[in-house]
C-alpha positions as CSV (number, residue, x, y, z in Angstrom):
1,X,-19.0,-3.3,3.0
2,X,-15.9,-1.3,2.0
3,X,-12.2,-2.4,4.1
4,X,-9.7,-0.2,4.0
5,X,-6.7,-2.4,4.0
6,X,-2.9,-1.0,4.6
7,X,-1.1,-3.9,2.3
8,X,3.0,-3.6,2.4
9,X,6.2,-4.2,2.7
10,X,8.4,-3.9,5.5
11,X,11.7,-4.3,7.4
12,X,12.1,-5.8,10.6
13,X,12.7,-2.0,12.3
14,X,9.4,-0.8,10.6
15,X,10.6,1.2,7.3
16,X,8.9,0.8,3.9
17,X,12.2,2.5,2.1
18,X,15.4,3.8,2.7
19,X,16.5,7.6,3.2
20,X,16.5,7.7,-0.7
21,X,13.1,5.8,-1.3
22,X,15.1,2.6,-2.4
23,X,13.8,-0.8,-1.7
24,X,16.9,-2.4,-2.7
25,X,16.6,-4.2,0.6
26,X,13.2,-5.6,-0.6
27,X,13.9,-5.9,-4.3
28,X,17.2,-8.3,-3.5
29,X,15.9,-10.8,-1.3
30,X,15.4,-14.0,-3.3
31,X,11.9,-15.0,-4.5
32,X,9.3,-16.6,-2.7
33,X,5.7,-18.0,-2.9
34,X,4.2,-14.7,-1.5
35,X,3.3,-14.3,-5.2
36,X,0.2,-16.3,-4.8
37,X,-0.8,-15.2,-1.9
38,X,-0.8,-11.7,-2.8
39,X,-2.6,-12.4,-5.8
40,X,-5.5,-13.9,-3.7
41,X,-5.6,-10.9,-1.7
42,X,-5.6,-8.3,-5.1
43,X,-8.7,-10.3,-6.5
44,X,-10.9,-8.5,-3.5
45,X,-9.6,-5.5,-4.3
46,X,-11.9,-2.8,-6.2
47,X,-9.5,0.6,-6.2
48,X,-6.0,1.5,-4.9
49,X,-5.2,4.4,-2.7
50,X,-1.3,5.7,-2.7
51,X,0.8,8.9,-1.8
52,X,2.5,10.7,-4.6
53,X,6.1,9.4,-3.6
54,X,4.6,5.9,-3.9
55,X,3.2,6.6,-7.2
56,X,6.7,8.3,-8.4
57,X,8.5,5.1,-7.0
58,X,6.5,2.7,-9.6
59,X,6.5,5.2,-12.0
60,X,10.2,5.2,-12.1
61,X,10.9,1.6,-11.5
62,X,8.6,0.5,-14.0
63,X,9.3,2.6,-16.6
64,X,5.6,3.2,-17.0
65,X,6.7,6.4,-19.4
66,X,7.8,3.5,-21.5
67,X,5.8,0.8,-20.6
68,X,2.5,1.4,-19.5
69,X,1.2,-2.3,-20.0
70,X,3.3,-2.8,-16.9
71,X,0.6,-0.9,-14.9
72,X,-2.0,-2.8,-16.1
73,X,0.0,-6.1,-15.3
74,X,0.3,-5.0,-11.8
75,X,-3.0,-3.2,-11.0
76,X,-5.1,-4.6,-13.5
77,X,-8.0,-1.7,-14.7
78,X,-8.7,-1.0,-10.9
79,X,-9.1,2.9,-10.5
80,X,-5.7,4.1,-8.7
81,X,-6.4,7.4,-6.3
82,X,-2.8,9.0,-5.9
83,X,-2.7,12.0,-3.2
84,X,-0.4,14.7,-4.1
85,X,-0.6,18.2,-3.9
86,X,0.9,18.7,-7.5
87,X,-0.1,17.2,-10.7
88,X,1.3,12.9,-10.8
89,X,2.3,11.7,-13.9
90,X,0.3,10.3,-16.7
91,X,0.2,6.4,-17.3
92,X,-1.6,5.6,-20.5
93,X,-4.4,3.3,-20.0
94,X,-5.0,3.6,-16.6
95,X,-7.8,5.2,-14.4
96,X,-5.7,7.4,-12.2
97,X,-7.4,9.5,-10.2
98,X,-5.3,12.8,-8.9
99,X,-6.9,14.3,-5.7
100,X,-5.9,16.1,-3.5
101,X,-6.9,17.7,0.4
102,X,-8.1,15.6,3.0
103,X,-8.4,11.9,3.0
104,X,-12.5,11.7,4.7
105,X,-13.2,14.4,1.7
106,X,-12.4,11.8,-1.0
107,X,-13.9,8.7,1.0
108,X,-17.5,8.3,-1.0
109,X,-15.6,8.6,-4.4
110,X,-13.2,5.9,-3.4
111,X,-16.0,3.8,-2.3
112,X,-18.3,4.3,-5.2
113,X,-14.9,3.2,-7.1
114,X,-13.9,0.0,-5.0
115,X,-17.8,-1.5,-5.4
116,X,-18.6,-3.0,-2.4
117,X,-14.8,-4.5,-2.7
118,X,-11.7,-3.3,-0.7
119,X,-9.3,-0.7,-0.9
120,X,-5.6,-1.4,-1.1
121,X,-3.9,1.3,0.9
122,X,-0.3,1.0,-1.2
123,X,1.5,3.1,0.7
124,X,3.1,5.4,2.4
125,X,3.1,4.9,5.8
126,X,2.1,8.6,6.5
127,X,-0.6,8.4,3.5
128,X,-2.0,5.0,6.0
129,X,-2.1,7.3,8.8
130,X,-4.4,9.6,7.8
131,X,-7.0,7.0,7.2
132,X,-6.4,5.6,11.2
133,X,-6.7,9.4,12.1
134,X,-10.2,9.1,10.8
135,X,-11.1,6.1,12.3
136,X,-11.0,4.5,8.8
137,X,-8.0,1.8,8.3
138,X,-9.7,-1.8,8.8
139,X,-7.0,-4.3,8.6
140,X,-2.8,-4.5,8.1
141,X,-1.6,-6.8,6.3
142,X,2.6,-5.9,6.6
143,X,4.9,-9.1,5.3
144,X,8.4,-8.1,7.0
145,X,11.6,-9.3,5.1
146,X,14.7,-10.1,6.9
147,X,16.4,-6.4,6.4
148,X,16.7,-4.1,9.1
149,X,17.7,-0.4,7.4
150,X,18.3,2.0,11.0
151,X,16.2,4.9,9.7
152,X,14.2,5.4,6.7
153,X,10.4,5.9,5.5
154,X,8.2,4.5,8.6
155,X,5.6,2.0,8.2
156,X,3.0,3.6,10.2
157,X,4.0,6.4,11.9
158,X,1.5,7.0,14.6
159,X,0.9,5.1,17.8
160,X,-1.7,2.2,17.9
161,X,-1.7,-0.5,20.8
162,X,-3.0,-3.9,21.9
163,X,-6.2,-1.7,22.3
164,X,-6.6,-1.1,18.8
165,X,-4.9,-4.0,17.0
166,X,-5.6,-7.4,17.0
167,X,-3.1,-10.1,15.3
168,X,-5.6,-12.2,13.0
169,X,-2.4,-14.0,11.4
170,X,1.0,-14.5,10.8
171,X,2.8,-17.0,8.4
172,X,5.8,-17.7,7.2
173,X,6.5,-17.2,3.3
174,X,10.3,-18.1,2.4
175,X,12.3,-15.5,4.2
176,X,9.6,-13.6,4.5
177,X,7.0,-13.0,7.8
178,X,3.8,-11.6,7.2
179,X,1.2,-10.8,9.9
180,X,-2.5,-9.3,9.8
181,X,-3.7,-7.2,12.1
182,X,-7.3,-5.7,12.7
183,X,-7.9,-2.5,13.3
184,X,-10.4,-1.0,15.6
185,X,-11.4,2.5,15.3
């Protein structure tokens, strides 16, 4: 059966970027192990689902114009569904999938795509919350960094409660905290 798992990065007061979309806060924090462990959670992946600003941010830092082995390096050939209302860059190479409208309209093409496997909700935060509007997120799995920005892009921003989430783990990775939660609908 198909998860729908919300899978990112965050700062201790819940934002996924700055004001300007920077993770500088993220990108600068030395190195840790969280390598492997994010590497055994991309090998049950089957297809990735991200927002258009998420898919710029990558774009941009990874030079994908340039380089678009780096794609590839990151996401392997899993098909990439990027929501945005206007047209998303090209990366060559890749199965990118532009669609746009309502998250449940897309849901059987996503699943046909992920193959009984889950689906990496990359981000953002807003992009997540349409999937717990329709009852659809499954499981968070948010590894907080010790960084606290004061405003910026929110993790999640809708309310959910002890009614709804469940804390399934939460390790310690370097300087890095990363809890999973389950979602019920």
């Amino acid at each position: 059966m198909v998860r729908y798992v919300y899978c990112t990065a965050s700062t201790l007061d819940g934002f996924l970027a700055d004001d300007g979309d920077s993770l500088d806060w993220l990108l600068n924090v030395p190195a840790s192990d969280e390598a492997s462990a994010f590497a055994g959670f991309l090998d049950g992946v089957g297809a990735l689902v991200m927002g258009s600003t998420t898919f710029d941010w990558v774009h941009r830092h990874e030079k994908l114009h340039e380089h678009p082995e780096r794609w590839r390096s990151a996401y392997a050939d899993r098909p990439a569904f990027v929501f945005s209302s206007r047209q998303v860059a090209p990366v060559a190479g890749a199965d990118i999938r532009h669609v746009h409208g309502t998250v449940s309209s897309h849901l059987a093409d996503i699943e046909a795509a992920a193959a009984g496997r889950d689906v990496w909700i990359v981000g953002g935060g807003d992009l997540a919350g349409q999937f717990v509007d329709i009852g659809r997120l499954d499981r968070i799995i948010v590894t907080y960094a010790p960084a606290v920005l004061g405003s910026g892009r929110p993790l999640l921003p809708r309310r959910l409660d002890f009614t709804r989430l469940r804390v399934d783990e939460a390790v310690m990775d370097g300087p890095f905290a990363q809890v999973t939660l389950s979602v019920s609908p």
